[in-house]
C-alpha positions as MATLAB code, in Angstrom:
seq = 'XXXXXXXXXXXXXXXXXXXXXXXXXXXXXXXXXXXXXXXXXXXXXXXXXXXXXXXXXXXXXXXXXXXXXXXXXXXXXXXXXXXXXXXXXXXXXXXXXXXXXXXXXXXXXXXXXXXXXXXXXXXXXXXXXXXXXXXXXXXXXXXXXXXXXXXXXXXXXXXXXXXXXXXXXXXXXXXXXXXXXXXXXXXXXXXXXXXXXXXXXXXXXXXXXXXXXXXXXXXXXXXXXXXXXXXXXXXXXXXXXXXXXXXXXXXXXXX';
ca = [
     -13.199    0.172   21.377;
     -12.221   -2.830   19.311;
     -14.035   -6.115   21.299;
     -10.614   -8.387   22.385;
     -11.579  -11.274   20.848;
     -11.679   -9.273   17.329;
      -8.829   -7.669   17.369;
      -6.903  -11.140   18.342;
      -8.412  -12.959   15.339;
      -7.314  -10.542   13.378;
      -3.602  -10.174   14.896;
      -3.562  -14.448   14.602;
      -4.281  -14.560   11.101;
      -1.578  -12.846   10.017;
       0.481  -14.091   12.747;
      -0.114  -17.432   10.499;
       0.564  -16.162    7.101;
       3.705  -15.162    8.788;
       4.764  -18.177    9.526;
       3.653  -19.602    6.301;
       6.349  -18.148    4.604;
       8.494  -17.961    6.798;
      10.546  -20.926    5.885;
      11.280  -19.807    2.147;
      12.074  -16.764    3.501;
      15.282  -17.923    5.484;
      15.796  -20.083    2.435;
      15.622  -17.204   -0.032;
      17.488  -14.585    2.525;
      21.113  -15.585    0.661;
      19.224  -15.389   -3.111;
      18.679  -11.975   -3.277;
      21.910  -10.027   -3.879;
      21.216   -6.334   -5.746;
      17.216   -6.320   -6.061;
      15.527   -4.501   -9.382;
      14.925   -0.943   -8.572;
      10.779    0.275   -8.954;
       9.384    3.158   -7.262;
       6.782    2.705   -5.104;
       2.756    3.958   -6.298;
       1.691    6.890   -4.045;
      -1.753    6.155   -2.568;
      -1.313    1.890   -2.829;
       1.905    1.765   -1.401;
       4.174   -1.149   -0.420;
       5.574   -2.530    2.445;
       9.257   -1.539    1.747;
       9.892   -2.089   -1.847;
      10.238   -5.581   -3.337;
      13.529   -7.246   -2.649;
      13.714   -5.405    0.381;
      17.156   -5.808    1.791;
      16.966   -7.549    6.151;
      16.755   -4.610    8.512;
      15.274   -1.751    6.604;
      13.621    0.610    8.527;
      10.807    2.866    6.668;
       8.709    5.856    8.382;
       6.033    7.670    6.629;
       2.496    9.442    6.467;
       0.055    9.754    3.889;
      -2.441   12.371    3.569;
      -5.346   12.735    1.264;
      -6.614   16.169    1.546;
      -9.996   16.848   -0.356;
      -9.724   19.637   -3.008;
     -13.920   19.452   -3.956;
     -16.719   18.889   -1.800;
     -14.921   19.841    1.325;
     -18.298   20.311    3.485;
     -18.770   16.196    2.768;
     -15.113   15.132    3.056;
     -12.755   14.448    5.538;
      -8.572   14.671    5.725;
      -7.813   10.632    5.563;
      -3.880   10.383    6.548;
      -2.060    7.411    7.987;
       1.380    7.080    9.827;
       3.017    3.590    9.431;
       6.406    2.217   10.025;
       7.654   -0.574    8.064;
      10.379   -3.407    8.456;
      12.303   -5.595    5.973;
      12.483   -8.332    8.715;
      14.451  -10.953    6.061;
      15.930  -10.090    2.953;
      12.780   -9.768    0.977;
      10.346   -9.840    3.870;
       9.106   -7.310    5.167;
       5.972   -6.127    7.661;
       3.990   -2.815    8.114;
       1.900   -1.250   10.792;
      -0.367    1.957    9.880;
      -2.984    3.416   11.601;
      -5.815    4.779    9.314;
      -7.156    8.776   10.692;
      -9.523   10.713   10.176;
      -8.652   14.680   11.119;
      -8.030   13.301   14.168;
      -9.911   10.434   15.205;
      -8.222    7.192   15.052;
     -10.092    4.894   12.441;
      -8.531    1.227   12.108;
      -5.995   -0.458   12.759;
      -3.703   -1.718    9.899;
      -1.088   -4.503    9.400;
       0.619   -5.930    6.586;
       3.389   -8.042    5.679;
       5.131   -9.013    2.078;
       7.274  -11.416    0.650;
       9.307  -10.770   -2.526;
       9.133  -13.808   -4.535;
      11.819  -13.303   -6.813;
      13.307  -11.519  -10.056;
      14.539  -12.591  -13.412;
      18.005  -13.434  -14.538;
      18.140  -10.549  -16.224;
      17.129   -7.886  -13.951;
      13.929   -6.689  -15.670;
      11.092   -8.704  -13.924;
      10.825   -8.485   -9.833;
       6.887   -9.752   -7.911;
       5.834  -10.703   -4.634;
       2.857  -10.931   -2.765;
       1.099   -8.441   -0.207;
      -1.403   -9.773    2.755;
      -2.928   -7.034    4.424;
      -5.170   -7.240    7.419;
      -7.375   -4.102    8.426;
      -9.799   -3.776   11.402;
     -12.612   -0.911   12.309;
     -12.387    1.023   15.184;
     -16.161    1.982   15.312;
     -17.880   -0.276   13.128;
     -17.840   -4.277   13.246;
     -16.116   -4.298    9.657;
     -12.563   -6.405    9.535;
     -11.108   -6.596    6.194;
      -9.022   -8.902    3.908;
      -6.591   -8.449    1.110;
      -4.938  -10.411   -0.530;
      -2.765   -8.936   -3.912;
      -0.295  -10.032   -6.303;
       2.480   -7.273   -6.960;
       4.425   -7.398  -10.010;
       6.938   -4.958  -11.308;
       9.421   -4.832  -14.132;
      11.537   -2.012  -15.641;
      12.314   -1.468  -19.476;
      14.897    0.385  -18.992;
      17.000    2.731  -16.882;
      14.129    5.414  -16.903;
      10.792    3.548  -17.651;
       9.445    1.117  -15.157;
       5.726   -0.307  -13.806;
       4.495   -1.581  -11.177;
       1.039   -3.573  -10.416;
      -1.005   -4.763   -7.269;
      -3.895   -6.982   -8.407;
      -6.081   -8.716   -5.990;
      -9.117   -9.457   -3.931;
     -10.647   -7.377   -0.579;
     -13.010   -9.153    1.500;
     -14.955   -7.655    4.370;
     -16.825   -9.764    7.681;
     -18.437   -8.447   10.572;
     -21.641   -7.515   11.089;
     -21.605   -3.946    9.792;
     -19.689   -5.180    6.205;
     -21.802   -4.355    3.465;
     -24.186   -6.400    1.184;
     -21.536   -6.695   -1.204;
     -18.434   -8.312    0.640;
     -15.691   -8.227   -1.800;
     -14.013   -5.521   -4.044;
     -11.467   -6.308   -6.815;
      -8.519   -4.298   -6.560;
      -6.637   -3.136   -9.552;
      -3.492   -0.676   -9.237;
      -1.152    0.115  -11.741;
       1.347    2.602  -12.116;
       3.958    3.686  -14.651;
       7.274    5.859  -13.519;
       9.808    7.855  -15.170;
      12.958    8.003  -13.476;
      14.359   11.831  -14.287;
      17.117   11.683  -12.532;
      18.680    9.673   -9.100;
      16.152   12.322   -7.444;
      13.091   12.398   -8.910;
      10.564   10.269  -10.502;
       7.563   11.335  -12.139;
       4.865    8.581  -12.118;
       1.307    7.827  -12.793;
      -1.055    5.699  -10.842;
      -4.565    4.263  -11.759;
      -6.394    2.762   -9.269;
      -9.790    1.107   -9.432;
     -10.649    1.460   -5.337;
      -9.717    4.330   -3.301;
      -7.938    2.472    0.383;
      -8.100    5.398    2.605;
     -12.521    5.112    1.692;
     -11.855    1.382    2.637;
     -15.141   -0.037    5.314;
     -16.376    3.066    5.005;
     -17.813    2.174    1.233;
     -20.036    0.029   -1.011;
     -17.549   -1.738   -2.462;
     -18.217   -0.783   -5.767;
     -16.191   -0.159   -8.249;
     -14.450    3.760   -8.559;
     -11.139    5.069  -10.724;
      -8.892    7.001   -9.127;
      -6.334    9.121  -11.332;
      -3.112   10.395   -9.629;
      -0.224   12.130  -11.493;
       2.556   12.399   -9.039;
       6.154   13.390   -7.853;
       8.302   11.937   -6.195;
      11.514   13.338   -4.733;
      13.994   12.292   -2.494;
      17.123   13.340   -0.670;
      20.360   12.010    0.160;
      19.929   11.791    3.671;
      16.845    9.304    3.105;
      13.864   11.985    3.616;
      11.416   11.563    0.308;
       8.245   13.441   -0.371;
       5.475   12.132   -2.841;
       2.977   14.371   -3.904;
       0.111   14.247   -6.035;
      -3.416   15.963   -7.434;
      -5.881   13.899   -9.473;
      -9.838   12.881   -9.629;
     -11.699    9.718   -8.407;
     -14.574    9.000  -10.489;
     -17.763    7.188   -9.221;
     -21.295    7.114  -10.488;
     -21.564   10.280  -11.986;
     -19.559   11.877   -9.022;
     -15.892   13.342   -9.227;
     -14.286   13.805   -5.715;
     -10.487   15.769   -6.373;
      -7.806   15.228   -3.849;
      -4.025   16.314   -3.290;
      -2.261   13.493   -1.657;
       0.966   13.836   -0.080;
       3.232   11.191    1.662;
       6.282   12.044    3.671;
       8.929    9.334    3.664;
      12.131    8.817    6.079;
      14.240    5.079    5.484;
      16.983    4.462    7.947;
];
């Protein structure tokens, strides 16, 4: 059980960073009118896309399922529901799994910053606040998320920032660099086909050293007209001289 005290730190920090932006938020809300179009990566995802539109509703799961090593290697998956709460702001709440025990708990919240005149260039920034359920491990992140599209197939997207661990169980090393990028095709209104690189596995996330790892995902991405979207992928995560394979699926509803 997560000690009180913990846990309320952890809700009043971001409680603050909330507020923080809050006012350019309302001052922004009337700026954004039709927001730049980028898919979202599969494994780093956001919370709601940038630009996000007030009152967007998002429901999903992710699920890593290990394809190698299976005797070593759990099924990581995560439901989380997220909210544009202003145009352009929006929050998340997830809660990290594993098979079936409850991990962490997970909040986030982003704030679109804005776009270019002319509709290539769209970034914001991502806070995300993650606690341990069984270890003394809170975590950090802070990221920089910049997208733009070339054209009206190619786009890319990019979350670049700093993780940093306290608590008594944290590692030695107390910070991790994370680097995501991702480049999409859009096929058709459908589907996108899309590849992500990502230096740090999240769903391994307190549960690590902290060093650094490349993860490789190819992926899909497919969704319907009623709002239901699948994302699924298959790639390796290299580190040291290991190679762990995974499929990773995420199941997507937006109201």
């Amino acid at each position: 059980m997560v000690p009180s005290s913990k846990l309320f730190s952890f809700i009043g920090i971001l409680i603050v960073a909330f507020f923080c932006v809050n006012n350019q938020v309302f001052a922004q809300e009337n700026d954004i009118q039709e927001s730049i179009s980028i898919p979202e990566p599969l494994m780093f995802d956001l919370v709601r896309g940038l630009g996000a539109k007030k009152g967007e509703l998002e429901i999903n799961a992710l699920a890593d399922f290990p394809i190698n090593n299976i005797s070593s290697r759990e099924v990581e998956w995560a439901p989380e529901v997220e909210y544009a709460v202003f145009n352009g702001f929006a929050v998340e709440l997830e809660l990290p799994f594993e098979n079936f025990e409850l991990e962490a708990i997970k909040m986030a919240i982003q704030w679109t910053i804005g776009q270019s005149k002319n509709n290539k260039y769209i970034h914001g920034i991502q806070v995300i606040g993650e606690t341990m359920l069984h270890d003394n491990i809170t975590e950090f992140s802070f990221l920089y998320v910049p997208g733009y599209r070339f054209n009206e197939t190619w786009s890319t997207l990019g979350l670049f920032g700093l993780m940093l661990e306290v608590g008594s169980d944290a590692p030695e090393k107390k910070e991790t660099i994370l680097l995501n990028a991702s480049i999409f095709a859009d096929i058709n209104e459908h589907m996108v086909l899309g590849l992500e690189l990502n230096n740090t596995d999240p769903t391994l996330q307190g549960l690590d050293d902290n060093e650094m790892s490349l993860l490789v995902l190819p992926q899909l991405h497919y969704e319907f007209e009623s709002g239901l979207a699948f994302q699924i992928g298959f790639g390796p995560r290299f580190e040291d001289s290991e190679i762990d394979a995974s499929a990773v699926l995420r199941v997507i509803k937006t109201f």
